[in-house]
SEFIZA-3560 file (N, C-alpha, C; in Angstrom, 3 decimals):
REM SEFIZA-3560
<numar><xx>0.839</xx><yy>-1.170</yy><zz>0.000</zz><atom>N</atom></numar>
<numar><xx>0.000</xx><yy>0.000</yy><zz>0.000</zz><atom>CA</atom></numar>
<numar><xx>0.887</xx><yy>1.237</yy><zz>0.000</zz><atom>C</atom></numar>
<numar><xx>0.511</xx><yy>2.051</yy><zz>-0.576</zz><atom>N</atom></numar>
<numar><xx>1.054</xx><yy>3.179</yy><zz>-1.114</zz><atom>CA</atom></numar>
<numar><xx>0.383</xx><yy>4.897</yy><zz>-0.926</zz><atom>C</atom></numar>
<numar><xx>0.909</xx><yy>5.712</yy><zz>0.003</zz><atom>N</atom></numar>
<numar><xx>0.463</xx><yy>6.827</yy><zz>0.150</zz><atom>CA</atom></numar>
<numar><xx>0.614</xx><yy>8.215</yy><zz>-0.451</zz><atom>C</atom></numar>
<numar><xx>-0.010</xx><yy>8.929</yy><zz>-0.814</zz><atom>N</atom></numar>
<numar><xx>0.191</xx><yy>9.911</yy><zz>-1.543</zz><atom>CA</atom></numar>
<numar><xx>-0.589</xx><yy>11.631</yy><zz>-0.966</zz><atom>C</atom></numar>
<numar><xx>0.463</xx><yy>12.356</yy><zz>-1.031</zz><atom>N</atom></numar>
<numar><xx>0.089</xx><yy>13.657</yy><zz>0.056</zz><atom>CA</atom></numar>
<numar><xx>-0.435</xx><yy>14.441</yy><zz>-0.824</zz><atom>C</atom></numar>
<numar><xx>-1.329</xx><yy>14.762</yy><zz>-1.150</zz><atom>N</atom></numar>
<numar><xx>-1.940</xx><yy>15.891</yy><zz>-1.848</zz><atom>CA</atom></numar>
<numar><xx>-1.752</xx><yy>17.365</yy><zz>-1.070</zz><atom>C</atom></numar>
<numar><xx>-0.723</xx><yy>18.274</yy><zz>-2.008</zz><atom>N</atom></numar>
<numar><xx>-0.675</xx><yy>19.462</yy><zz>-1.787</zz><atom>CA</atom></numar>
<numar><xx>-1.351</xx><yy>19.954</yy><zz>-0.907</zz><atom>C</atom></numar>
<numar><xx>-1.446</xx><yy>21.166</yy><zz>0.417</zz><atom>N</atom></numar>
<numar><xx>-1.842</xx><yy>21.508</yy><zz>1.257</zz><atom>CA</atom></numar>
<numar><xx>-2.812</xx><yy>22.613</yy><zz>0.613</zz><atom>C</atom></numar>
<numar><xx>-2.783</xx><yy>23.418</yy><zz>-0.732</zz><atom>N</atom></numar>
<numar><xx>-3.068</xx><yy>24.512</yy><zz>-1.079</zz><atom>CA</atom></numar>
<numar><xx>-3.932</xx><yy>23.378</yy><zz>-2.352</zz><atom>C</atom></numar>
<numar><xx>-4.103</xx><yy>22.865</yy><zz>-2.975</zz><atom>N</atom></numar>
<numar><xx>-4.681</xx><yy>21.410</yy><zz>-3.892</zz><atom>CA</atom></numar>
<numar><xx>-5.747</xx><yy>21.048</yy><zz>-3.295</zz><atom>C</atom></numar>
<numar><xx>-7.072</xx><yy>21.149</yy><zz>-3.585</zz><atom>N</atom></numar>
<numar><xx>-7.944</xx><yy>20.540</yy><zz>-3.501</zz><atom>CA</atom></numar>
<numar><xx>-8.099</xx><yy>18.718</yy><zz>-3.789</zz><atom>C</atom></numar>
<numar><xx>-7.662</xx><yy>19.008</yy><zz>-5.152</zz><atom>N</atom></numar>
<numar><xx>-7.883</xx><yy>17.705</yy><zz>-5.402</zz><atom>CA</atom></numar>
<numar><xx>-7.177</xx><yy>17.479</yy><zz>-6.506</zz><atom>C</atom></numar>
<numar><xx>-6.300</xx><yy>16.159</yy><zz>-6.995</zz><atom>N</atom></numar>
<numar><xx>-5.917</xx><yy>15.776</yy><zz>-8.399</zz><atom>CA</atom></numar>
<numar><xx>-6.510</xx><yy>15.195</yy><zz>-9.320</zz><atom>C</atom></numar>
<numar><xx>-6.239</xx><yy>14.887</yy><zz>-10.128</zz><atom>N</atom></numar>
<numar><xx>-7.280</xx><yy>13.823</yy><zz>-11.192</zz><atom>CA</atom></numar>
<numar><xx>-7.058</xx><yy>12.338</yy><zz>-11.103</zz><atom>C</atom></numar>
<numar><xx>-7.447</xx><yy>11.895</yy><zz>-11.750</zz><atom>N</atom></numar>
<numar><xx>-6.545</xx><yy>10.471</yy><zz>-11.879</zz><atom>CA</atom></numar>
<numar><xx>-5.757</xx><yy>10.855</yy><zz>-13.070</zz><atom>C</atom></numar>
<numar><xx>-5.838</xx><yy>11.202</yy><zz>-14.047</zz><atom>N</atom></numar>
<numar><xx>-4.765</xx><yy>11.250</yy><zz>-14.862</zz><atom>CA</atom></numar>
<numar><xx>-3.389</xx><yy>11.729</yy><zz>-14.207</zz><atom>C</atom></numar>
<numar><xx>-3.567</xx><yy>12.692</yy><zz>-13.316</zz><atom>N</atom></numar>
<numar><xx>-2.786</xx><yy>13.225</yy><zz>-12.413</zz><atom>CA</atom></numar>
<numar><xx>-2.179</xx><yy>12.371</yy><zz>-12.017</zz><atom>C</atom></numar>
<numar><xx>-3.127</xx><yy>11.353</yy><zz>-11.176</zz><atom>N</atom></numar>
<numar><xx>-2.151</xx><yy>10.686</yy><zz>-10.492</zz><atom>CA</atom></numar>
<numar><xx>-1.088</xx><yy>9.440</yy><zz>-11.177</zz><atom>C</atom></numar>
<numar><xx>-1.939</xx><yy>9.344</yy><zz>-12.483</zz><atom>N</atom></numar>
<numar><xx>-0.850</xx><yy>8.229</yy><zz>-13.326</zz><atom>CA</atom></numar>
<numar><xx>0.185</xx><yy>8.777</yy><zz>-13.876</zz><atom>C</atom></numar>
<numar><xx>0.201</xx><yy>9.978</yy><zz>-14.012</zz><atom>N</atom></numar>
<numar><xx>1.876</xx><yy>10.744</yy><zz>-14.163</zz><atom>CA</atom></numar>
<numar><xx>2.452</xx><yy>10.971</yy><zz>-12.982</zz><atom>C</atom></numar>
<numar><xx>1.981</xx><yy>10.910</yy><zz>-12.035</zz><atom>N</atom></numar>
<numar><xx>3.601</xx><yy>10.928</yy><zz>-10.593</zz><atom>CA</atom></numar>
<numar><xx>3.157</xx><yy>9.626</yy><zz>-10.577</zz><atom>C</atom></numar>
<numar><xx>2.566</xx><yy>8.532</yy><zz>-10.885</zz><atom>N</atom></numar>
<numar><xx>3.333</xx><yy>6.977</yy><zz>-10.457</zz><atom>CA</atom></numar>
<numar><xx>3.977</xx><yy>6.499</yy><zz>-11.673</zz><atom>C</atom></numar>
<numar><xx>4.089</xx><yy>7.376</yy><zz>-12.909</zz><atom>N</atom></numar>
<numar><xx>5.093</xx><yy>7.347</yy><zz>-13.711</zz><atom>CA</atom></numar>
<numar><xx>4.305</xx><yy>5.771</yy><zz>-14.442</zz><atom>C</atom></numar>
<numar><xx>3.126</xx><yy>6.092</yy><zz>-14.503</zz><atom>N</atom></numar>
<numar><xx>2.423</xx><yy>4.814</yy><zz>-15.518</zz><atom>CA</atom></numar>
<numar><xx>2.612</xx><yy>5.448</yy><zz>-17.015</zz><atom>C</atom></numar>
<numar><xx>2.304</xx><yy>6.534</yy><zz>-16.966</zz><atom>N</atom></numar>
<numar><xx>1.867</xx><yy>7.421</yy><zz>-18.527</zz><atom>CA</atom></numar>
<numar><xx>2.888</xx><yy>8.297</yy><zz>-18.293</zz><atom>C</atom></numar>
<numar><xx>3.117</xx><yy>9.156</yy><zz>-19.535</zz><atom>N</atom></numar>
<numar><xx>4.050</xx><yy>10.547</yy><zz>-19.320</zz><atom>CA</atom></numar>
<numar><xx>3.554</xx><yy>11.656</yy><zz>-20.040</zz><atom>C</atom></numar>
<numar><xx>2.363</xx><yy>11.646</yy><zz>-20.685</zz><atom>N</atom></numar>
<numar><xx>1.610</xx><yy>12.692</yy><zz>-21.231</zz><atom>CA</atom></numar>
<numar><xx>0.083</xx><yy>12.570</yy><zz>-20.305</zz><atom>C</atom></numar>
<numar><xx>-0.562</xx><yy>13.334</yy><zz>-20.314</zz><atom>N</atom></numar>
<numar><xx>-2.516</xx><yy>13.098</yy><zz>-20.178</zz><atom>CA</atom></numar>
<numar><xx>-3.064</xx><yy>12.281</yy><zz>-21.496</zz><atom>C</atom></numar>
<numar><xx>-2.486</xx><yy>12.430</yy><zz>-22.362</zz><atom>N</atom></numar>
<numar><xx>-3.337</xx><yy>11.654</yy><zz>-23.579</zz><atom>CA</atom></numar>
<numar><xx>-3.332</xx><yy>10.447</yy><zz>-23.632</zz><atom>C</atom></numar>
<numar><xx>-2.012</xx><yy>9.268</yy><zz>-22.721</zz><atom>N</atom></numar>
<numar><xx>-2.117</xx><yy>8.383</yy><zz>-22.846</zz><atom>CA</atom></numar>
<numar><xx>-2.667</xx><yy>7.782</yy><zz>-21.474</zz><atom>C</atom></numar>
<numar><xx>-3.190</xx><yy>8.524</yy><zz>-20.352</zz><atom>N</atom></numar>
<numar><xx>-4.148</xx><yy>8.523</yy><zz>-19.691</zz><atom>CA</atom></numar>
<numar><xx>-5.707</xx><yy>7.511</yy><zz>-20.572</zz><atom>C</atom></numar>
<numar><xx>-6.128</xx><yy>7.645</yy><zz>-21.347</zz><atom>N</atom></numar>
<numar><xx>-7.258</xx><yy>7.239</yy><zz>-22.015</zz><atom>CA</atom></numar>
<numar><xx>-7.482</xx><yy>6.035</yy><zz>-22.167</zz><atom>C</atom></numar>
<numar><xx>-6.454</xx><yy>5.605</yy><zz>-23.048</zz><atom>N</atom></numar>
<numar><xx>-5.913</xx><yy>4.639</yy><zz>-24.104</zz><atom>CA</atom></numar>
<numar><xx>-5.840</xx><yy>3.596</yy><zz>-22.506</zz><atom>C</atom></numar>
<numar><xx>-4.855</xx><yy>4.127</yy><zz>-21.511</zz><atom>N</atom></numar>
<numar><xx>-4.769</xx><yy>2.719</yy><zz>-20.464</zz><atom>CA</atom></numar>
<numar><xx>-5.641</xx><yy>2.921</yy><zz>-19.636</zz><atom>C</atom></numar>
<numar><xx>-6.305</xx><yy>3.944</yy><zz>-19.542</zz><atom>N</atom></numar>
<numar><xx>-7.735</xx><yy>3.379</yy><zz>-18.362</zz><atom>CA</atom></numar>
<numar><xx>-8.546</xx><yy>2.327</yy><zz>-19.295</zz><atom>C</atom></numar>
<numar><xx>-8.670</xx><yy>2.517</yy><zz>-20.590</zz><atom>N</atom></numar>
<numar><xx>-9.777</xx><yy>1.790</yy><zz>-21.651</zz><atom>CA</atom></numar>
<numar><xx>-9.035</xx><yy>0.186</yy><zz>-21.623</zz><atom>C</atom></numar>
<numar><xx>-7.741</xx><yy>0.157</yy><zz>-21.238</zz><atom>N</atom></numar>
<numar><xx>-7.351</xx><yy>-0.767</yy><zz>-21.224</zz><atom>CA</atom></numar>
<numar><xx>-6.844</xx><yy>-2.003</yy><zz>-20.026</zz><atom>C</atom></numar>
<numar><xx>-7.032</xx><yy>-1.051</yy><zz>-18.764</zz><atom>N</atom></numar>
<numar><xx>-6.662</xx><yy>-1.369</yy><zz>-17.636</zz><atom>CA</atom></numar>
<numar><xx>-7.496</xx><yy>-1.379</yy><zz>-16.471</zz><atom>C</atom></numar>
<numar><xx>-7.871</xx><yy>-1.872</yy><zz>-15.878</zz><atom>N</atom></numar>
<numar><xx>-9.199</xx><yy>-1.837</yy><zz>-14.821</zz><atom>CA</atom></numar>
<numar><xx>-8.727</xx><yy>-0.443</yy><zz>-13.976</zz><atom>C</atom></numar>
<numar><xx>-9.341</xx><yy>0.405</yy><zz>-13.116</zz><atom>N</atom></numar>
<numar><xx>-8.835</xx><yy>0.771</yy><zz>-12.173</zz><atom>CA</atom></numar>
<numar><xx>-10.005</xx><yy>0.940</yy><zz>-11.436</zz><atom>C</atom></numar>
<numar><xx>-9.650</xx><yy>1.348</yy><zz>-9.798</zz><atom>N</atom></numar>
<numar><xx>-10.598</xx><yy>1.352</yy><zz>-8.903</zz><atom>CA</atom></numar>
<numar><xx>-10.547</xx><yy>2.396</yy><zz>-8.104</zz><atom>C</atom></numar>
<numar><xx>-11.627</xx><yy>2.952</yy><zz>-8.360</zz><atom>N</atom></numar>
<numar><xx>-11.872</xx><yy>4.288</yy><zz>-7.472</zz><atom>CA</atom></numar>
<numar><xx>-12.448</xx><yy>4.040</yy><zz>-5.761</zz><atom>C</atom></numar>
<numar><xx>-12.150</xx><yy>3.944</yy><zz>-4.747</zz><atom>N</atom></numar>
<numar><xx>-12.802</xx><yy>3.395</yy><zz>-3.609</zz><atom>CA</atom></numar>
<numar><xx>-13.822</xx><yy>2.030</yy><zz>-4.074</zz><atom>C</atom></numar>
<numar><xx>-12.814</xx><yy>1.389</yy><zz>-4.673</zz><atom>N</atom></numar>
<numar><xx>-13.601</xx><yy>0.344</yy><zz>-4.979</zz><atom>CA</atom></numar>
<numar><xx>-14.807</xx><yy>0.049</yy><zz>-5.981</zz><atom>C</atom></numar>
<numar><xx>-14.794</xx><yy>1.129</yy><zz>-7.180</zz><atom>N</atom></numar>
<numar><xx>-15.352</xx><yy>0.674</yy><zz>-8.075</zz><atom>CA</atom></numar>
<numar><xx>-14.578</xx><yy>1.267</yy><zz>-9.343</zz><atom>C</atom></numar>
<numar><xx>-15.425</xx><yy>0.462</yy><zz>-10.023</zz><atom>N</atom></numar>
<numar><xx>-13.865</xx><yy>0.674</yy><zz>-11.627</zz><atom>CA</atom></numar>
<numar><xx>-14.639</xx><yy>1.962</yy><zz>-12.109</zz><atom>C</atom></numar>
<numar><xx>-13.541</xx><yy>2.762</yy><zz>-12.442</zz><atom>N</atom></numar>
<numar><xx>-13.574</xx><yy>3.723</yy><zz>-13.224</zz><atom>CA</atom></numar>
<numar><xx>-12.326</xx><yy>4.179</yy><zz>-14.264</zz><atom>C</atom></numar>
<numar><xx>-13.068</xx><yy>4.979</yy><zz>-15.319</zz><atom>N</atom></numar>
<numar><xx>-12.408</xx><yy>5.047</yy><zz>-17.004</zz><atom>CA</atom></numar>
<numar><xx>-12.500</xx><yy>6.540</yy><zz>-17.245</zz><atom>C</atom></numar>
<numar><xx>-12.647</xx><yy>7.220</yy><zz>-16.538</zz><atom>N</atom></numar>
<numar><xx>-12.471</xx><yy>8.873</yy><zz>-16.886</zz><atom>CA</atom></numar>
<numar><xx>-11.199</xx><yy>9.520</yy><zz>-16.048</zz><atom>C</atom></numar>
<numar><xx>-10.322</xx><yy>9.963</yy><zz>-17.008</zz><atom>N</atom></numar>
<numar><xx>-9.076</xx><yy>10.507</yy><zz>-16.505</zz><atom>CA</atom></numar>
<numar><xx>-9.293</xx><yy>11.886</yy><zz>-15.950</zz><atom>C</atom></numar>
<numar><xx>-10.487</xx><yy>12.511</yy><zz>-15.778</zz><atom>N</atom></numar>
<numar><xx>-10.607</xx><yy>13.803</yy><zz>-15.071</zz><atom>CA</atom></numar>
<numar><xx>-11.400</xx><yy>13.390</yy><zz>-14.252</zz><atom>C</atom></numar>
<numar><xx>-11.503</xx><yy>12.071</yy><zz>-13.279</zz><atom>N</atom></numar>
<numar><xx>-12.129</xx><yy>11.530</yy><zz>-12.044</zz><atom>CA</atom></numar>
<numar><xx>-11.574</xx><yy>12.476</yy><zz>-11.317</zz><atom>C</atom></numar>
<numar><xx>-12.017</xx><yy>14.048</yy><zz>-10.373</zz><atom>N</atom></numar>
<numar><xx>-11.486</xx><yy>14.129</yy><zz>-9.227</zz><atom>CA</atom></numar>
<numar><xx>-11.118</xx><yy>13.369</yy><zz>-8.332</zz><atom>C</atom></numar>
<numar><xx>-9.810</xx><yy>13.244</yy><zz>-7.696</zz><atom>N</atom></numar>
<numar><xx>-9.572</xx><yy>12.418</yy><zz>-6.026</zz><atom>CA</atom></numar>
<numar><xx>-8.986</xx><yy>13.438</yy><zz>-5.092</zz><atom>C</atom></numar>
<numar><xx>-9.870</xx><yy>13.024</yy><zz>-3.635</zz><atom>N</atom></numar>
<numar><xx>-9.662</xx><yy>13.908</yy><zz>-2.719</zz><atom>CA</atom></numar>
<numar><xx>-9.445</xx><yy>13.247</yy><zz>-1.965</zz><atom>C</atom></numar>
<numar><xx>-8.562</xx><yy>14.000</yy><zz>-0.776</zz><atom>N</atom></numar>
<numar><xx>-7.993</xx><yy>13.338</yy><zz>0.084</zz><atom>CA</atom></numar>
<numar><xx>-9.012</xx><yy>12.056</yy><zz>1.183</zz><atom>C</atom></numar>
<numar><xx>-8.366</xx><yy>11.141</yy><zz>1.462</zz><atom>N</atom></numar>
<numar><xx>-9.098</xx><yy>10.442</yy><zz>1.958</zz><atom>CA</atom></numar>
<numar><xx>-9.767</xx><yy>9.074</yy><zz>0.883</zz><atom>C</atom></numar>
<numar><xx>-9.626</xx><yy>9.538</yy><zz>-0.441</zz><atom>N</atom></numar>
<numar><xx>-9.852</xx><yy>8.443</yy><zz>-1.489</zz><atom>CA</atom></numar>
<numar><xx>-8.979</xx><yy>7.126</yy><zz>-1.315</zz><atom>C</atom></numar>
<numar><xx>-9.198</xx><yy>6.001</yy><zz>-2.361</zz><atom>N</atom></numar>
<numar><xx>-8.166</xx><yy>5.460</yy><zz>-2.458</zz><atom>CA</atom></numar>
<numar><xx>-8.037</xx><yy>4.658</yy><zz>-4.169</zz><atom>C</atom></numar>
<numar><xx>-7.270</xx><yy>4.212</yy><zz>-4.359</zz><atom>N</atom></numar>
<numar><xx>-6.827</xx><yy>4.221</yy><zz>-5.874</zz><atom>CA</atom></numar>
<numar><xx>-6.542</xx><yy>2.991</yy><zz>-5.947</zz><atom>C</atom></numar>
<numar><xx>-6.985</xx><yy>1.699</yy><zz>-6.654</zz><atom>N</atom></numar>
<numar><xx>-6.590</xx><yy>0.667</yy><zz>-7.171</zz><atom>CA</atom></numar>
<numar><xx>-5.839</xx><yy>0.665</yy><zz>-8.763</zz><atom>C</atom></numar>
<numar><xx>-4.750</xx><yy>0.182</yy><zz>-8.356</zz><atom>N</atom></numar>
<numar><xx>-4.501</xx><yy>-0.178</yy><zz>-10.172</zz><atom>CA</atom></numar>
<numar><xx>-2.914</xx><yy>-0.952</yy><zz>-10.120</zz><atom>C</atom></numar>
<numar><xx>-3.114</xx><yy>-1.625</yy><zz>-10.720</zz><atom>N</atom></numar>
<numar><xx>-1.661</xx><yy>-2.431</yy><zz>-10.719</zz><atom>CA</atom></numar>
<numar><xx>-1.913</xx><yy>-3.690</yy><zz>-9.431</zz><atom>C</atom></numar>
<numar><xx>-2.889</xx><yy>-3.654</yy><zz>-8.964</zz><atom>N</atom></numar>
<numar><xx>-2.949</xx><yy>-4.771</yy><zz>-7.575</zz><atom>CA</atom></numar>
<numar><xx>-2.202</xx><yy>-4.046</yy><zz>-6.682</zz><atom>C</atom></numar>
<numar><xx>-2.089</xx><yy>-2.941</yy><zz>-6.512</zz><atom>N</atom></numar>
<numar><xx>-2.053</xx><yy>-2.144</yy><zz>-5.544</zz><atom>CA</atom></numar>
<numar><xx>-2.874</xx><yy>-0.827</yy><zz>-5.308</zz><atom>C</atom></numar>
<numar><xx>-3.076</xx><yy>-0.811</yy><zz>-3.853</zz><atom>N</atom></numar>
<numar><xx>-3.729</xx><yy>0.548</yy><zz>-3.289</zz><atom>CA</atom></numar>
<numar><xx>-2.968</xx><yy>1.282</yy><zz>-3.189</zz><atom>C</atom></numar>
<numar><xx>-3.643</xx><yy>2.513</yy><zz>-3.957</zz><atom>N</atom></numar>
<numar><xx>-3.106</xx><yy>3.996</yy><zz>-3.541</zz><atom>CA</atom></numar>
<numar><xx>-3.665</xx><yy>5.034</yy><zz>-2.432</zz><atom>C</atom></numar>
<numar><xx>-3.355</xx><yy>5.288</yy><zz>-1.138</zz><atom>N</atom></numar>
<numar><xx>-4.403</xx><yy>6.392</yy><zz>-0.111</zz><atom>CA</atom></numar>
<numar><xx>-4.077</xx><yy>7.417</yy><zz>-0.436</zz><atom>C</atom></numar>
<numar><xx>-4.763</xx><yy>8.614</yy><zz>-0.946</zz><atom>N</atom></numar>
<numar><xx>-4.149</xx><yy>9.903</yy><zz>-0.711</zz><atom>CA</atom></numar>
<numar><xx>-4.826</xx><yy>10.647</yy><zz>0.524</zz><atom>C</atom></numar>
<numar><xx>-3.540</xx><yy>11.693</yy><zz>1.119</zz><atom>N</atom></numar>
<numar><xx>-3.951</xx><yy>12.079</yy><zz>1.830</zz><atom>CA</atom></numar>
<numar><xx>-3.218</xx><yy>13.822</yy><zz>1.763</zz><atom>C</atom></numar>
//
């Protein structure tokens, strides 16, 4: 399990967001292409939109690992 601090002044990131600091993707565009291709889990249910807000307290499945941000 894996934690992640969301900026103090940051409301919230995206998920695309968050697949460029875990260094899955390196643009937003290929954000798309691997959610369409990759399960992921938003507090436990799958989701496919790379402008999913996540706020602190969420948590992030993908790769068979959890992500908490906080």
């Amino acid at each position: 399990m894996e934690t992640i601090k969301i900026k103090d002044n940051v409301e919230y990131i995206t998920l695309g967001q968050l697949l460029k600091i875990e260094g899955i993707i390196s643009t937003g565009g290929e954000a798309k292409d691997y959610l369409a291709e990759n399960p992921v889990k938003v507090d436990g249910e799958l989701e496919n939109r790379r402008g999913r807000k996540l706020y602190r307290g969420m948590s992030v499945e993908l790769n068979n690992e959890i992500i908490n941000l906080e």
